[in-house]
N, C-alpha and C positions, 0 to 999 in steps of 0.2 A: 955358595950353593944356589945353582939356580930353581926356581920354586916349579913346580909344574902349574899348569894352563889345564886346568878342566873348562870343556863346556857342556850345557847341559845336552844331552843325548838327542834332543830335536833337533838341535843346530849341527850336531854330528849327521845326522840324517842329510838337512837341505845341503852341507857345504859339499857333500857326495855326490848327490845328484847333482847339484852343479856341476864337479868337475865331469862327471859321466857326461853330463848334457853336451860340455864344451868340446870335449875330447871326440865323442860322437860327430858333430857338427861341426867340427873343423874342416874344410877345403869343400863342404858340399852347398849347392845352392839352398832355400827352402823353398823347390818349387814342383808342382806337380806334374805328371807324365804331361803331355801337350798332346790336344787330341787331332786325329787325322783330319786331314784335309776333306771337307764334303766331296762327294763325287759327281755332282751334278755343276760345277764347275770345273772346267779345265785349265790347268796353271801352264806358265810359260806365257809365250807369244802372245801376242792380242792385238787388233788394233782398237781403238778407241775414238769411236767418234762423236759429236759433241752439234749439238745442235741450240741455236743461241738465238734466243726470241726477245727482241731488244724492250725496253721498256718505251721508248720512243719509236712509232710506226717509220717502216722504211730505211730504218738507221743500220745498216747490214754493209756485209762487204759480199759479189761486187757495190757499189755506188747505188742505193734507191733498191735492197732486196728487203723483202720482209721478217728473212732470220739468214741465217749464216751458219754454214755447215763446214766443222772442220774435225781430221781427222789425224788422228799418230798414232805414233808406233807406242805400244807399253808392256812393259813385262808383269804376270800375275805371280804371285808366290803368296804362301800361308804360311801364317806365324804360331798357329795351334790356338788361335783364337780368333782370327779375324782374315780377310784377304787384303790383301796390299798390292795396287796396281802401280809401276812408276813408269814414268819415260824411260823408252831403252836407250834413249840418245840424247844427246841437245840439242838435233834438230827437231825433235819432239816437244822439247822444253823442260820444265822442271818439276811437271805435277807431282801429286802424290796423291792417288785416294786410297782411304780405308774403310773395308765396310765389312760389315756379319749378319746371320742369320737374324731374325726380326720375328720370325713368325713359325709355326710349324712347318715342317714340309710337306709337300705328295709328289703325286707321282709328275706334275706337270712345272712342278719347280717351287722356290722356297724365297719368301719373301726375305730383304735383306736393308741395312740402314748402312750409313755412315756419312762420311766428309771425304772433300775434296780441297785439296793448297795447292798454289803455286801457278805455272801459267801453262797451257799448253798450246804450240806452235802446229798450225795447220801443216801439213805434207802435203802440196797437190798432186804427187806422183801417186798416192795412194787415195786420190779421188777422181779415177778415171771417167772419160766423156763428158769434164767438164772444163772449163777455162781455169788455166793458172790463174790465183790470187795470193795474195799475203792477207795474212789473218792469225791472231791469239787471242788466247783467252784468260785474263789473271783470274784467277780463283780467291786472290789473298793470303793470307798467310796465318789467320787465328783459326784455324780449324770450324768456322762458322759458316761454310758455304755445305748446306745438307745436302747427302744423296739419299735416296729412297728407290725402292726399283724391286723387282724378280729376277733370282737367278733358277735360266732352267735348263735342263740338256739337249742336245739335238731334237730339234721339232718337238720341243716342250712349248709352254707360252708364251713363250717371245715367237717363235711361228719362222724361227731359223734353221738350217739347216744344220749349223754346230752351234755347241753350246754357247750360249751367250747371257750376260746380263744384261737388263736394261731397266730405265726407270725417267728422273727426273730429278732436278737440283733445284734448291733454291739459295738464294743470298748473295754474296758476292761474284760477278760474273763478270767484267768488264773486257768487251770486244775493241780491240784496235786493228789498226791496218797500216801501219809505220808512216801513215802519211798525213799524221793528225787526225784522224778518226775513232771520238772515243762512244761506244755505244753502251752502257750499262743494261743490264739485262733483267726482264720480267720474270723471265724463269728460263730451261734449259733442259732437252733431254739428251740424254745418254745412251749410249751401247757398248759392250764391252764383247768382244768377238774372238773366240783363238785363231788362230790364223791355220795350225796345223789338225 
């Protein structure tokens, strides 16, 4: 004879809800709706250019400048939490920034934080009326080089014509020029531009 198994009536209760819980929760993430995209930013296309104020006076590329201005191509997208800028190519290099809202908004734009990894390769086609140079920038790779800045819409306060962000970095910033030229950087600003 086999003996029957009581348990007391609690445990009947939780071992239910368990299985309700598990059955429920099966194949689903636990994650909440993801919120839209701000609209004082525009996604897609961008370029991205980069202004590198060496910590050493004059240490710039071309030879004897006092910052170095470089620019690429990057794509913008939202992840429901943050914006993420990357190179659209590897002639661009292999940045990565991420950043989000900081601050309240209005109507002239919205303050915003994050990081910057990875290196990005100057385009001089896309820094017209001025002489071809070579030029990158490593950013690094631990996530420790800060961006700070404002994103605001067309002729908000960045004082552009299309939506743009822009601000300022600090931390790891190292300029080369493939010809043994390594300039480490004071600081650095930024702009982030749609193209369309």
């Amino acid at each position: 004879m086999i003996a029957d198994v009581c348990l007391p009536r609690r445990w009947s209760a939780v071992i239910v809800s368990l299985a309700v819980i598990t059955a429920c929760g099966e194949n689903q993430s636990p994650t909440g709706p993801d919120t839209p995209a701000p609209a004082v930013v525009q996604l897609g296309p961008q370029l991205l250019q980069v202004q590198h104020n060496p910590a050493t006076p004059f240490c710039g590329v071309p030879a004897g400048t006092g910052a170095t201005v470089l620019v690429a191509r990057a794509t913008l997208s939202w992840t429901g939490t943050e914006w993420v800028g990357k190179a659209t190519d590897s002639a661009s290099g292999d940045f990565e920034m991420h950043f989000h809202e900081a601050g309240p908004a209005s109507a002239s734009g919205v303050s915003v934080s994050g990081t910057i990894t990875g290196t990005l390769i100057h385009v001089p086609d896309l820094f017209q009326g001025f002489p071809a140079y070579t030029a990158r920038v490593n950013f690094g790779s631990d996530n420790r080089t800060a961006l700070s800045g404002i994103a605001a819409p067309a002729g908000g306060a960045t004082n552009l014509p299309l939506a743009a962000v822009e601000g300022t970095g600090s931390g790891t910033a190292a300029l080369t020029d493939g010809a043994g030229l390594v300039c480490p950087a004071a600081s650095f600003q930024w702009t982030l531009v749609a193209t369309t």
